[in-house]
Structure formats: structure tokens, C-alpha cells
Wavefront OBJ file of the C-alpha trace (Angstrom):
o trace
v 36.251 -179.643 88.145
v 32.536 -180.327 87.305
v 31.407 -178.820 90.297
v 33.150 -175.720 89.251
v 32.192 -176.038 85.942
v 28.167 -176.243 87.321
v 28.839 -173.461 90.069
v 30.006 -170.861 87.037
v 27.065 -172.043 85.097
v 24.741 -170.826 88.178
v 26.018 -167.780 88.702
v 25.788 -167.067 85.280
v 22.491 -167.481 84.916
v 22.139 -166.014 88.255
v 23.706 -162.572 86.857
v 21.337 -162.886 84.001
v 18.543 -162.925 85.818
v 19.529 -160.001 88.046
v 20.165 -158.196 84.735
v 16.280 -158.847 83.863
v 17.940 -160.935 80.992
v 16.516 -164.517 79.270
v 18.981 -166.957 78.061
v 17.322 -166.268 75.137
v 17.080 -163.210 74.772
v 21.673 -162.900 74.922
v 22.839 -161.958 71.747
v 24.397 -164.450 69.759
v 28.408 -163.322 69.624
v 31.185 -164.627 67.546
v 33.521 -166.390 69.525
v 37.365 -166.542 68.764
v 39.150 -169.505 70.598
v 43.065 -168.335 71.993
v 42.868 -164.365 71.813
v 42.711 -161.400 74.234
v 41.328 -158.152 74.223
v 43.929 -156.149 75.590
v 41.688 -153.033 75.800
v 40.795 -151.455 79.569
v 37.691 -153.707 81.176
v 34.568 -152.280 81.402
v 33.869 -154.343 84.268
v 34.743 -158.060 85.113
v 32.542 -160.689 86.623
v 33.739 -163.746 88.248
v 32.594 -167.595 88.528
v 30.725 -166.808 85.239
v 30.219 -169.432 82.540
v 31.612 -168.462 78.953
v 28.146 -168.900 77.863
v 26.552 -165.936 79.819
v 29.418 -163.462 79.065
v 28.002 -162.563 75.948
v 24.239 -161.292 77.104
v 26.345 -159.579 80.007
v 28.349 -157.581 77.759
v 24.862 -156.720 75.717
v 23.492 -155.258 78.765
v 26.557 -153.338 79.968
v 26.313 -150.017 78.112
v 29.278 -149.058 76.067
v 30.290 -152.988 75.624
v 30.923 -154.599 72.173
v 32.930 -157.303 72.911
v 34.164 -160.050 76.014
v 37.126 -161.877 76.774
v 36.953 -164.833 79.179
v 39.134 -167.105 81.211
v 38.974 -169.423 84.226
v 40.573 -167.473 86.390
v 38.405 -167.277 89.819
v 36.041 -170.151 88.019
v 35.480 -168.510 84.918
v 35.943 -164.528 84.661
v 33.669 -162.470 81.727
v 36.207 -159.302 80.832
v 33.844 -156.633 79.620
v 35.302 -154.233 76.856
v 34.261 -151.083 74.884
v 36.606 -151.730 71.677
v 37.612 -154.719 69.823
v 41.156 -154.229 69.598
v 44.410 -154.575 70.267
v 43.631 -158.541 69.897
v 47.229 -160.460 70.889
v 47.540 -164.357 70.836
v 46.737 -166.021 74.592
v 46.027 -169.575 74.601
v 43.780 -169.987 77.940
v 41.301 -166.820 76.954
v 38.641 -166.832 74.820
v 36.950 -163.360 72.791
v 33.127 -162.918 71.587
v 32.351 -159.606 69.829
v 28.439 -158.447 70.210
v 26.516 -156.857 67.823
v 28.990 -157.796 64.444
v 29.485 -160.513 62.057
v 29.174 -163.815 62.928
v 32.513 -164.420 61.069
v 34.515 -160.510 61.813
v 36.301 -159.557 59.036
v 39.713 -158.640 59.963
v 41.962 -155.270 59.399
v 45.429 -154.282 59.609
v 46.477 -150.666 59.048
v 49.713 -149.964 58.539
v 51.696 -146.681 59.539
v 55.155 -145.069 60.333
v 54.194 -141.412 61.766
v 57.585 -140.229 61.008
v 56.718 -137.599 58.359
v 55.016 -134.089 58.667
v 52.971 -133.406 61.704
v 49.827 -133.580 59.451
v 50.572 -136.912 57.699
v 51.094 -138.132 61.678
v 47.755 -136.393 62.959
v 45.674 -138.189 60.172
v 47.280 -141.526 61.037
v 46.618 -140.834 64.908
v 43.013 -139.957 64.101
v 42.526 -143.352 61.839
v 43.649 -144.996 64.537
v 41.383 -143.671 66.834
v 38.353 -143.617 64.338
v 37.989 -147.563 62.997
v 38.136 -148.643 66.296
v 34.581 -146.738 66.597
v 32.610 -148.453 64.207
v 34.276 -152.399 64.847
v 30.929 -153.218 66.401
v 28.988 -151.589 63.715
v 30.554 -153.417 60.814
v 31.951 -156.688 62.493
v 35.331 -156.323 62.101
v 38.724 -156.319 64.365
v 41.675 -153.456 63.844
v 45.230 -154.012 64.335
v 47.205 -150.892 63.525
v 50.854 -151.293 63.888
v 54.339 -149.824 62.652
v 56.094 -152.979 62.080
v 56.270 -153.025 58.368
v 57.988 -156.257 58.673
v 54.930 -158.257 59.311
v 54.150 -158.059 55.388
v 54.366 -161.332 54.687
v 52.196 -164.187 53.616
v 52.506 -165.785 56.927
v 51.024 -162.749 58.766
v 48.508 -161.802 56.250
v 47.308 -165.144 55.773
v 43.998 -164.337 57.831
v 43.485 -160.989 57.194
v 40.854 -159.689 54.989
v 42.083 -156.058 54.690
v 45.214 -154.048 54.552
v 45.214 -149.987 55.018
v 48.582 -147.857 54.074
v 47.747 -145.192 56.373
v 50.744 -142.720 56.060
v 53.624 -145.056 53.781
v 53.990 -147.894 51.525
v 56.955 -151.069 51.972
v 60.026 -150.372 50.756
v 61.500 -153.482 51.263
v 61.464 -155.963 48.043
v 60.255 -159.190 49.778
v 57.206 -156.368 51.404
v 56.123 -155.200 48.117
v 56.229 -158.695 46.848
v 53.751 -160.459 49.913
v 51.171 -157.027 49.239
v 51.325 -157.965 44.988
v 50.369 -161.656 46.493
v 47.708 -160.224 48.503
v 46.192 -158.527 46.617
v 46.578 -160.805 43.520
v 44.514 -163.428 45.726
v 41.760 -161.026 46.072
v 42.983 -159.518 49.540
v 41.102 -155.979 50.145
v 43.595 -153.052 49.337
v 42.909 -149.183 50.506
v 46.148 -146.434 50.743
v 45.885 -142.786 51.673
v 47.200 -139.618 50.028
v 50.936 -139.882 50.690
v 51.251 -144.018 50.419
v 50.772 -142.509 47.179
v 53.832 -139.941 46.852
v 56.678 -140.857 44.865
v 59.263 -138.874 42.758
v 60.486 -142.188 41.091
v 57.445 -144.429 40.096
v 60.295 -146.967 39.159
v 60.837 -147.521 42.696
v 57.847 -149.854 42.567
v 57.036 -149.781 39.221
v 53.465 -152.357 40.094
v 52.457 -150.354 42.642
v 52.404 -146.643 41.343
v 51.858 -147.602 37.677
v 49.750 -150.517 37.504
v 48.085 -150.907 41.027
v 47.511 -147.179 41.664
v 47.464 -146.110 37.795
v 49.164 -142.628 39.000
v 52.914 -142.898 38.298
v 55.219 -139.867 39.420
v 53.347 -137.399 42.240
v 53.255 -134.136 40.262
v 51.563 -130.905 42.637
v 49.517 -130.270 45.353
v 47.332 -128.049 46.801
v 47.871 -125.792 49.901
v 46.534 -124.875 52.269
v 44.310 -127.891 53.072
v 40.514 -126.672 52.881
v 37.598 -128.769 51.726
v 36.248 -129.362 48.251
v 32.752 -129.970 46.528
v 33.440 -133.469 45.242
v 31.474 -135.176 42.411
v 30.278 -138.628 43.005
v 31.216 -139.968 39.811
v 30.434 -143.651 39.964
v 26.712 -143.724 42.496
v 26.452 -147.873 41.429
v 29.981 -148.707 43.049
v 29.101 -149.922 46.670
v 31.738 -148.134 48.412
v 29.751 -144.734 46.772
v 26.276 -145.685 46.323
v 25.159 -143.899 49.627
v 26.736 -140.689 48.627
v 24.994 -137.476 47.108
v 25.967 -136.141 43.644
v 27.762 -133.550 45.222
v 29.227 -133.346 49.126
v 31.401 -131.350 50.813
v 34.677 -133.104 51.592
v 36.584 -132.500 55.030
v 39.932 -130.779 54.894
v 42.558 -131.832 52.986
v 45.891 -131.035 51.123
v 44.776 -132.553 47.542
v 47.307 -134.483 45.487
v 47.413 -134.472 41.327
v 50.139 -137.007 39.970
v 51.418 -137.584 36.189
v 49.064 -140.323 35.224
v 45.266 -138.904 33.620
v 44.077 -142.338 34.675
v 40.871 -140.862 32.865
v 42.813 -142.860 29.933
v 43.065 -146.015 31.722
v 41.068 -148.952 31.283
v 41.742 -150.578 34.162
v 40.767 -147.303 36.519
v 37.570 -146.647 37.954
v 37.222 -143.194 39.156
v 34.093 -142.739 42.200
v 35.513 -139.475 42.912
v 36.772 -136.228 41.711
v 36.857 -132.465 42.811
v 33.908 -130.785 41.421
v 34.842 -127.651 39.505
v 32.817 -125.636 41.916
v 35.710 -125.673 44.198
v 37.863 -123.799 42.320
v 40.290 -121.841 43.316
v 40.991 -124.876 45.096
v 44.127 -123.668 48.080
v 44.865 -120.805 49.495
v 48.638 -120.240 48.409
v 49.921 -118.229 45.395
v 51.092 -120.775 43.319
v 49.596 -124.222 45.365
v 45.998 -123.289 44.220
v 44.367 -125.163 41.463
v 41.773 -123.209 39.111
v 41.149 -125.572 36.792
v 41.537 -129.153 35.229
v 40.055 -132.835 36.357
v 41.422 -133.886 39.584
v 40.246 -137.699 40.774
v 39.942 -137.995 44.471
v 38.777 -142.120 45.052
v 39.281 -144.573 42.662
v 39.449 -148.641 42.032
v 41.750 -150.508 40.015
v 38.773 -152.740 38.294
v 41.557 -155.621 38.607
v 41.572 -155.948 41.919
v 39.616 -154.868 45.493
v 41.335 -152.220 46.174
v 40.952 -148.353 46.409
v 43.140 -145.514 46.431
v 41.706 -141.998 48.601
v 43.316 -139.354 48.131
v 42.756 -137.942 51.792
v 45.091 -138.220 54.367
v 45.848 -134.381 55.019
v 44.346 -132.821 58.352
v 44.883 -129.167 58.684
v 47.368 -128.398 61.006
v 48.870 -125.234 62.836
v 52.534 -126.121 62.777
v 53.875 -123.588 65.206
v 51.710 -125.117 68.221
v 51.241 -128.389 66.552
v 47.393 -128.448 67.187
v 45.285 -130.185 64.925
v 42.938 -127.913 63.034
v 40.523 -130.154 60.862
v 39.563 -133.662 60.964
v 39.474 -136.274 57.916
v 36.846 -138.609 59.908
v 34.902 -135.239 61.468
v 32.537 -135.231 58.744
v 29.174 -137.521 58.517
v 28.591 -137.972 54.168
v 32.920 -138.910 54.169
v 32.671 -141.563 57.484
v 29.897 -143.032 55.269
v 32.411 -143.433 52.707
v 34.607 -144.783 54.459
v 32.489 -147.453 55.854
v 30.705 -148.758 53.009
v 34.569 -148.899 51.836
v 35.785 -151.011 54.211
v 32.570 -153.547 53.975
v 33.252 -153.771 49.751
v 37.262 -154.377 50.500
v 35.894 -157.135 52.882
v 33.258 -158.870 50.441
v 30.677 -157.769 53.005
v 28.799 -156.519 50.489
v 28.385 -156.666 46.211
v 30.514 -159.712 45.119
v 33.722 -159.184 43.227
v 33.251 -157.472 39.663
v 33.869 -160.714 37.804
v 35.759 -158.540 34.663
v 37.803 -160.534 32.150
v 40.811 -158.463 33.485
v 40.544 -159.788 37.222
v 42.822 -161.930 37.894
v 41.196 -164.159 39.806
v 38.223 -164.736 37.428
v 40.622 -165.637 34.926
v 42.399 -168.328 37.231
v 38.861 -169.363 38.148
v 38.048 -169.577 34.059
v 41.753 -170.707 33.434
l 1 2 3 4 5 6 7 8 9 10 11 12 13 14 15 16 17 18 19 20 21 22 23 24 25 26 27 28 29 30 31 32 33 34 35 36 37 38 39 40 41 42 43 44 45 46 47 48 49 50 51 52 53 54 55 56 57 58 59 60 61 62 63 64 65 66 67 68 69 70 71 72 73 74 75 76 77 78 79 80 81 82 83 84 85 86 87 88 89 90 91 92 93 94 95 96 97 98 99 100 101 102 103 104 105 106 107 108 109 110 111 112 113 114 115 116 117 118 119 120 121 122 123 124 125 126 127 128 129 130 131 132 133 134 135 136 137 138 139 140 141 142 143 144 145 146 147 148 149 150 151 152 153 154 155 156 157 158 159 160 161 162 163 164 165 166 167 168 169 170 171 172 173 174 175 176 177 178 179 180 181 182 183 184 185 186 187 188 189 190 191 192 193 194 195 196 197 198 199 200 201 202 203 204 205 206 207 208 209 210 211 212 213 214 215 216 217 218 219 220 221 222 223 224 225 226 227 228 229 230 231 232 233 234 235 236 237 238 239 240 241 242 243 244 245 246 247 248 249 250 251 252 253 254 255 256 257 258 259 260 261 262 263 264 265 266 267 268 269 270 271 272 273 274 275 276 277 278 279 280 281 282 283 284 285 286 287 288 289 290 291 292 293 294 295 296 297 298 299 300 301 302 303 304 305 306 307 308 309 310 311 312 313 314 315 316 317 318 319 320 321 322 323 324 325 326 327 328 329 330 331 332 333 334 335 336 337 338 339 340 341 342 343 344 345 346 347 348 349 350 351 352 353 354 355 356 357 358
């Protein structure tokens, strides 16, 4: 066993030097004890030391991450994403290039209704698997609702409602705890939609601040938005004004304008109007927010989610994370839900300053 142990070690170092790289000079990686990366290898090297996989991966173009086992006296498993991550006991994962402590995401999703509600989730799926490395964090995207529960969610730092919301009662309940604890919140468009706010009266009335879904917009195009809010950090890096990608836009019963707990960052600048295309789905006036935060918790709503779609042929005709200002968004969005940036606005109506001050 120590032999082995010493013979990895070797050729470890060995491939390190072949690779013109130091010791040294290997990036430091965060190391998770007891998980796979189930994504395709970029390459594997065997009899290699845990301890070298991570400057191999940092010279193997395309690599952000490393599982490792024994197997053949210790095996580096090269990969170019950071997810799906599954529980395995013997294996061992280092992600490159991150947070020394990844922050950890789980979206959410059905893909059961309207081909453009499905394309957006598809694309999400495929888009924050991108920029893991970038920000430090892992994804987990699933359609087993069921895992909303306290147990599950225990480690994770940020849910996404991609496409739907819970709608069973012990669901709703574990995302009010999460949340509640200080758990990092962010739905799209339709996890919005609801004829009967009652349904979940804390979500759509209190957490959301929008109550009954009211019209819409068709068909999707862009809008000029208006950054409302430029000191929030999930906006900060945004012009005044941007163009937005496409999108079916969503007004609902609430003018959370009159609510003190709502923090709009968004809203369709009234240069966009006639916003739609349709007789009678086009909006030529009147205040329309697009992103806000409920100031009692981190969380936000955005109210895209709509790709542009040609439903004969099924062929997706726009892209929701095609567009450089909105990715920034969206990334400086998911670092704020994750306390990877400002700390918590400590406002007499958060909840968890008041347990703190309790």
C-alpha cells in the first residue's frame, strides 16, 4: 500500500514535469470528499496522486474541475463542467479556478408547458453550467420537485424556479423555511403565473408582491429596460438603459410600486413602446417592472423566461442568455443570492436581522 501510495506520488510529479508544471505553480482547487463528476472525461491519467490532479486539470485546456479515485493506483478524471455531481464514497472532486468554498445551486424545472417556457428551461440548463468555473459554484438542475425539503436543501445556497413553482403544501412550506433562513431565492416569468394568488397566498402576495397574473405581451421581442436601482449588486454593472433579449413580458395585479417591502432594479423603459406585435397583446403605455427584490429576503423575481419560438417547426428563434449586458445580470445575480458579494441588507423588516436583534 505505501509503495503504491509513493509510486502515484512519482508519476505525478513525473506528469507535472512533462507538463513544464512546478508543484507550485498548480492551482490551489477546492476539494469535495465522496462526490463524482458524472460529466464526459476530458482525459484520464492513471497511477496519479490526488495531489497532482489539480495542476493537471489547469493545464488541460477546456478543464475546470477533477474527480479522482484509486482505481489503477490513483486515476485524475479530467472534466470540462462541474456538474451533474452524484454521491460516491471512494471518489474525490476539486474544481479549478472557483471558490475555495463553491457555492451550490439547484434549479428546478418541469418542461411540460409551452414549447417556449421548455426552450428557456433547456437553454438555462445549458447556460449556468458555462460560467461554474467563473463564479465557483456547482449546478444541479432536476425535475424532481419532491426533493424540496429541508433535508435536501440543507447545503444548498441557491434555489432557481426555472419554468414552475411547488404545488405541494409540505414544498411550499420547506422553500418559506429556506428562504426565511436567508437561503438565495430567484424564479422566472411563469413560476410567476397564477390565476388564483390564494393558491399560495406567501408566495404570490408577500414573497413575489405580484398577486393574480393579469396580461402579457406578444409576440416576444426585446425591450429598452431602465436600470432603476444602479447601487443593488445584482445591477450595479448595468447601463441606464440596455437592450433586453427576447421575451414575452408579463404585467400582474399588484403595482408593487406601492409596496414597501419591493425593490424594483428593473422596468421597461417607455422607449419601447408599442411593446408586442399583436393587436390587442401590445402594451403602449403604463410602468411595467421587469427584476425586482423583496427587501425581506435574498431573493429576486425576473421576469424573463420567454424565448421566441416558431411553433410550427418548433425551432428556437431568440435566446434569453444570447445577450452580453443580460448574462452580466444574471451573474452578478447569482453571486448576491450566494453572499458572494455585498452582505445582506440588514433592514428592520429582514427577518433574520430581527432574530439576530430578537
Amino acid at each position: 500500500m505505501a509503495f503504491t501510495r509513493i509510486f502515484a506520488l512519482i508519476c505525478g510529479l513525473v506528469c507535472l514535469s512533462v507538463l513544464n508544471i512546478s508543484p507550485a505553480e498548480a492551482q490551489t482547487c477546492s476539494r469535495q470528499v465522496g462526490k463524482d463528476i458524472t460529466a464526459p472525461n476530458l482525459r484520464s491519467i492513471n497511477g496519479t496522486a490526488e495531489t497532482s490532479c489539480c495542476g493537471l486539470c489547469s493545464s488541460t485546456s477546456g478543464c475546470v474541475a477533477y474527480s479522482w479515485n484509486d482505481y489503477q493506483g490513483g486515476t485524475c478524471w479530467l472534466k470540462g463542467a462541474l456538474s451533474p455531481v452524484i454521491d460516491k464514497g471512494d471518489t474525490t472532486i476539486g474544481i479549478i479556478g472557483g471558490s475555495q468554498n463553491p457555492f451550490k445551486v439547484v434549479a428546478f424545472w418541469r418542461g411540460t408547458w409551452d414549447v417556449a417556457h421548455i426552450s428557456f428551461a433547456n437553454e438555462a440548463n445549458r447556460y449556468f453550467p458555462t460560467i461554474q468555473a467563473e463564479l465557483g459554484f456547482t449546478y444541479e438542475a432536476t425535475t424532481d420537485w419532491s426533493r424540496i425539503n429541508d433535508n435536501y436543501l440543507a447545503d444548498k445556497d441557491v434555489i432557481l424556479f426555472l419554468d414552475d413553482k411547488p404545488t405541494d403544501a409540505s414544498h411550499k412550506s420547506a422553500v418559506e423555511r429556506f428562504t426565511q433562513r436567508g437561503g438565495g431565492f430567484m424564479s422566472f416569468h411563469v413560476a410567476a403565473f397564477t390565476t388564483n394568488a390564494n393558491e399560495w397566498a406567501w408566495y404570490h402576495n408577500t414573497f413575489l408582491g405580484t398577486g393574480n397574473f393579469q396580461k402579457n405581451t406578444w409576440k416576444p421581442t426585446p425591450a429598452t429596460l431602465r436600470t432603476e436601482d444602479r447601487t443593488h449588486p445584482a445591477t450595479r454593472n448595468l447601463p441606464a438603459t440596455w437592450s433586453s433579449q427576447h421575451n414575452e413580458w408579463y404585467a400582474f395585479a399588484n403595482d408593487i410600486r406601492n409596496n414597501i417591502n419591493i425593490r424594483i432594479l428593473l422596468s421597461i423603459d417607455p422607449s419601447s413602446f408599442p411593446l408586442g406585435t399583436n393587436a390587442g397583446e401590445t402594451w403602449y403605455e403604463g410602468y411595467y417592472p421587469v427584476v425586482w427584490q423583496n427587501r425581506n429576503y435574498r431573493m429576486l423575481y425576473c421576469n424573463m423566461g420567454h424565448n421566441d419560438i416558431d411553433y410550427n417547426g418548433n425551432i428556437d428563434l431568440s435566446e434569453t442568455f444570447g445577450g452580453q449586458i443580460q448574462n452580466t445580470f444574471f451573474k452578478d445575480a447569482l453571486k448576491w443570492l450566494a453572499y458572494r458579494d455585498a452582505p445582506f441588507e440588514e433592514s428592520k423588516q429582514n427577518p433574520l436581522f430581527e432574530a439576530l436583534n430578537a
